[in-house]
C-alpha positions as CSV (number, residue, x, y, z in Angstrom):
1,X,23.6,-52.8,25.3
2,X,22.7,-51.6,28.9
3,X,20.1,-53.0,31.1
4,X,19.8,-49.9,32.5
5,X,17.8,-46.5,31.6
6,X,18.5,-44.3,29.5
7,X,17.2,-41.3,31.1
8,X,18.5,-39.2,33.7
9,X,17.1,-36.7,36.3
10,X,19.8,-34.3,38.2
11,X,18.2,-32.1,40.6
12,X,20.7,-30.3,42.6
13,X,19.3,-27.7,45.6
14,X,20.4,-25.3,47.9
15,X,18.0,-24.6,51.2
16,X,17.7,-21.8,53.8
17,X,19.7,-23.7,56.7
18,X,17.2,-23.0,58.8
19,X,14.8,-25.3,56.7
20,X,17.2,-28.2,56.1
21,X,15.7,-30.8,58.5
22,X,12.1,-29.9,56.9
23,X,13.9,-30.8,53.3
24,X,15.5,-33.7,54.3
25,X,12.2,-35.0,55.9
26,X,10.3,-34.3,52.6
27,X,12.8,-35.7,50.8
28,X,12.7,-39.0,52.6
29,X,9.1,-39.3,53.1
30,X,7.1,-37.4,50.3
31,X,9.3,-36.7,47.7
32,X,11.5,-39.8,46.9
33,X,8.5,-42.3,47.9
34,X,6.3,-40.6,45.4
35,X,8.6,-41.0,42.4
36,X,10.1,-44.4,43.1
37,X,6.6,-45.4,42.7
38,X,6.0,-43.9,39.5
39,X,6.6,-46.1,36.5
40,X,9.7,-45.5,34.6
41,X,11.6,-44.6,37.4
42,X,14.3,-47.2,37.8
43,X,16.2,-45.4,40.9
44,X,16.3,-42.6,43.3
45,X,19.5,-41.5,44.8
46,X,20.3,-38.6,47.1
47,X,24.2,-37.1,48.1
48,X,25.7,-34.0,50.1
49,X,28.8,-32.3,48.8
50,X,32.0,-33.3,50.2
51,X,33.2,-29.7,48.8
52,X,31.3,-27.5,46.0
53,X,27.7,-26.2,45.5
54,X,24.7,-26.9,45.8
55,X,24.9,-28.9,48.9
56,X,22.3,-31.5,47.7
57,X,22.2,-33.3,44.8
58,X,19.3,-36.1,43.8
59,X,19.9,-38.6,41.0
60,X,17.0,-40.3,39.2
61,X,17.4,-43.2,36.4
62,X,15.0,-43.0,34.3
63,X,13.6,-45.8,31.5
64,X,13.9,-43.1,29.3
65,X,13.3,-39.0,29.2
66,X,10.0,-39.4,27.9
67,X,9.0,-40.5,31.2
68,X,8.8,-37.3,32.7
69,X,6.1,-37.1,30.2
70,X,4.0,-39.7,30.8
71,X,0.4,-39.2,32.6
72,X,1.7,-41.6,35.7
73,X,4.5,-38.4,35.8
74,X,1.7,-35.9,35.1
75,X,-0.3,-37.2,38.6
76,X,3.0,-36.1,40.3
77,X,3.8,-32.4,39.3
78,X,0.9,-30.7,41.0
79,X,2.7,-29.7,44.7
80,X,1.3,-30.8,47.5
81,X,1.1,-28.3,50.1
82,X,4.5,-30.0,51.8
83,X,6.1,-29.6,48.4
84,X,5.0,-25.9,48.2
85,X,6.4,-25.4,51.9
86,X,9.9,-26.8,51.2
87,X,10.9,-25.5,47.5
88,X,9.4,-21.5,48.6
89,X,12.8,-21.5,50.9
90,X,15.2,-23.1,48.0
91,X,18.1,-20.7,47.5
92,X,19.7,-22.7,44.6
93,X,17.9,-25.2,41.9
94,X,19.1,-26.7,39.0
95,X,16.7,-29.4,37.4
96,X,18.1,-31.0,33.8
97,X,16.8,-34.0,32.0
98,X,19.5,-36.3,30.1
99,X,19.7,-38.8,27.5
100,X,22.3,-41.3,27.4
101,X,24.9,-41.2,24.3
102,X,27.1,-43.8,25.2
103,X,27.6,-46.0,22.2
């Protein structure tokens, strides 16, 4: 038995060059603040390729998928006007939810 999640959140992103310092500011001072805070998140983890697309990938353990449901979630999902700024100049975005199967 893990003491861990059993949720995952991959996000992985491609930006307009010219808007990677505005991504990487929201990134490190909107965006990961506001969902480490949110119950159920157990981690937030962000990487650039070594080699391979997208460029940026952002790993989240969750308690469980059904977090991403919940109403302290919920408070999250409406952009704020930062948010709306960065993601309007993503080229690439892939967003998938997992559940752990190991046995």
């Amino acid at each position: 038995m893990s003491d861990r999640g059993t949720g995952l959140l991959l996000v992985m992103i491609d930006v307009d060059p010219e808007h990677e310092e505005d991504l990487n500011r929201w990134y490190d001072e909107e965006h990961l603040a506001e969902r480490r805070g949110c119950p159920g998140f157990l981690s937030a983890r962000r990487f650039v390729a070594v080699e391979g697309e997208p460029k940026y990938l952002a790993l989240y353990e969750l308690e469980n998928p059904e977090v991403l449901d919940s109403e302290e979630y919920q408070r999250l999902v409406p952009p704020t006007e930062w948010t709306r700024r960065v993601t309007s100049h993503f080229t690439h975005f892939v967003r998938n939810v997992y559940r752990e199967i190991t046995p």
